[in-house]
C-alpha positions, 0 to 999 in steps of 0.5 A, spaced: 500 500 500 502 507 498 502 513 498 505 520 499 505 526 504 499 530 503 500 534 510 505 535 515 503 539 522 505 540 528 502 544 534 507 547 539 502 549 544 498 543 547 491 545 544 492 552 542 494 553 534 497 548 530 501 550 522 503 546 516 511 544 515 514 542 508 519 538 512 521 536 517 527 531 520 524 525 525 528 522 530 528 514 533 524 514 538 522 522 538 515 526 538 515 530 531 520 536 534 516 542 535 509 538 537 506 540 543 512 542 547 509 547 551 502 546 555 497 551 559 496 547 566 490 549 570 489 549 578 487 541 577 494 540 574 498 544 579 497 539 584 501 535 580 506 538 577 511 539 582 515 546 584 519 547 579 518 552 573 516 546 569 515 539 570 519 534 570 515 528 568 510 527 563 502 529 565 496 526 563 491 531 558 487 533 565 491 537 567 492 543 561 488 547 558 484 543 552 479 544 547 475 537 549 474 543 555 472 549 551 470 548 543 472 556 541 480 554 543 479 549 537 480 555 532 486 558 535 491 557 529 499 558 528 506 557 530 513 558 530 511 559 522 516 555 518 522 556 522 525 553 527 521 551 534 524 556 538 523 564 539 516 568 537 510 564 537 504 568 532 497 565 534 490 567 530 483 567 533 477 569 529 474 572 535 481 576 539 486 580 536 493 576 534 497 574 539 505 575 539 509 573 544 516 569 546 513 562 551 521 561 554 518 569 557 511 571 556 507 566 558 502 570 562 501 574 556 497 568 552 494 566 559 491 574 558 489 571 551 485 567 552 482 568 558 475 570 553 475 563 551 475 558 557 469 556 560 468 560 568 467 553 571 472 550 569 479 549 573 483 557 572 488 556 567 495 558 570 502 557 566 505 555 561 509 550 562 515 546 557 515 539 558 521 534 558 518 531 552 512 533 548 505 534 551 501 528 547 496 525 549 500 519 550 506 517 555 509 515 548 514 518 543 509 517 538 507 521 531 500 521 529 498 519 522 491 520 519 488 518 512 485 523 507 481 518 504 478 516 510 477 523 511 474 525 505 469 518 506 467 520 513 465 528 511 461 523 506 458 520 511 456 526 515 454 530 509 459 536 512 465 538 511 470 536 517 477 538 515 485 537 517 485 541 523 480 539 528 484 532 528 491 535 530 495 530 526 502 530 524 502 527 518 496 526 513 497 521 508 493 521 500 493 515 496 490 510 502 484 506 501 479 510 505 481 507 513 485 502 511 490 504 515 486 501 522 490 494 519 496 496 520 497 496 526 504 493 528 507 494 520 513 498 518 511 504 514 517 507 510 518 514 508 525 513 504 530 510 509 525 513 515 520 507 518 516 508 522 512 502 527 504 503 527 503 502 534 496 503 536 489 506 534 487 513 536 481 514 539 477 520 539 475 525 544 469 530 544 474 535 542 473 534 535 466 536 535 468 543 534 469 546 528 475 549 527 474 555 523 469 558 528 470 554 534 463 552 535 461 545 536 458 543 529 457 535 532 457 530 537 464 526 533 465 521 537 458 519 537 458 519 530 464 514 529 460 510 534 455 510 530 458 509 523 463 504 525 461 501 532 468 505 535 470 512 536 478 510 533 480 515 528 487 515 525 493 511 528 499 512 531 507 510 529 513 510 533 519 512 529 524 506 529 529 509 524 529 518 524 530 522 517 527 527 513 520 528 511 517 532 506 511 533 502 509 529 497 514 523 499 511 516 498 510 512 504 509 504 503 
């Protein structure tokens, strides 16, 4: 089965923007550099993370700011640009005005940003944090990889456009059969002399529920892939065995 890198994206601050890559190098057992290295914690995660000014070991989603949390966070976009993940951050929302600002110093700057968009009942945010690893979701150095093919398949279904960004994937792959990938769980995919181990199904919060260009709930996702296959899994996760450089249009087989 091949096909090629449509879309490469990674997401620096957990939940909040996300931007479009043509390249990047991925190294062995490593998230996609850049992906979700900075995360807002609320009071609920404080307990957890310790007295130093970032936490030393990876914390579940439970204890960030996230969208499942608040669907208007889903259309904040941007990032580093095509740069490297260091310095200034540009993030954009449909309803503020853009926001600028370094996260190694001005994090309360972004906490002041979004203030209008989470809910009054929900744990207070509090700082941003760096992560000794990277945010994800899982306790795994693992990359996401999602189907066009299925997408387009399930916006069919749907009878709506659902679109790349509320999925906060890292590689999209066109060409595939559409869900073929659910059968590659412990196969090699390769990309040049990159491979990639498929670890595991990725099972879909209430997160995309919300459409990304207004952020506004638009559906009930994860009832709806319940609904249409008996699951709520969505796209799959890889761990890079052997690193190197991606880009756009590469084939994957």
């Amino acid at each position: 089965m091949t096909g090629r890198i449509a879309r490469i994206r990674r997401h620096p601050i957990k939940s909040l923007g996300g931007e479009d890559l043509a390249s990047v190098a991925l190294c062995a057992a490593r998230r996609l550099p850049g992906d979700r290295i900075w995360a807002m914690l609320t009071e609920a995660g404080e307990r957890h993370a310790g007295e130093g000014p970032s936490p030393e070991r990876w914390l579940p989603k439970s204890c960030f700011v996230r969208g499942v949390a608040s669907a208007a966070l889903q259309a904040i976009s941007g990032g580093w640009g095509e740069g490297a993940p260091e310095g200034e951050i540009r993030l954009t929302h449909p309803d503020l005005p853009d926001l600028v600002f370094d996260p190694e110093t001005e994090g309360g700057r972004l906490l002041d940003w979004i203030a209008p968009l989470w809910p009054g009942d929900k744990p207070a945010a509090t700082r941003l944090v760096q992560g000794p690893t990277g945010w994800t979701d899982v306790n795994q150095p693992w990359v996401s990889i999602l189907s066009l093919s299925s997408l387009q398949d399930l916006e069919t279904r749907l009878d709506q456009p659902l679109g790349v960004e509320r999925w906060r994937g890292n590689l999209w792959v066109d060409g595939w059969e559409p869900y073929a990938e659910r059968d590659l769980v412990g196969q090699i995919l390769t990309i040049g002399e990159v491979e990639l181990r498929v670890t595991e199904k990725i099972g879909r919060c209430a997160a995309t529920s919300a459409d990304t260009r207004t952020g506004k709930l638009d559906c009930d996702m994860p009832a709806a892939l319940t609904q249409q296959f008996g699951h709520h899994d969505f796209g799959i996760y890889a761990e890079v065995v052997t690193g190197g450089e991606i880009a756009l249009n590469d084939e994957i087989r």
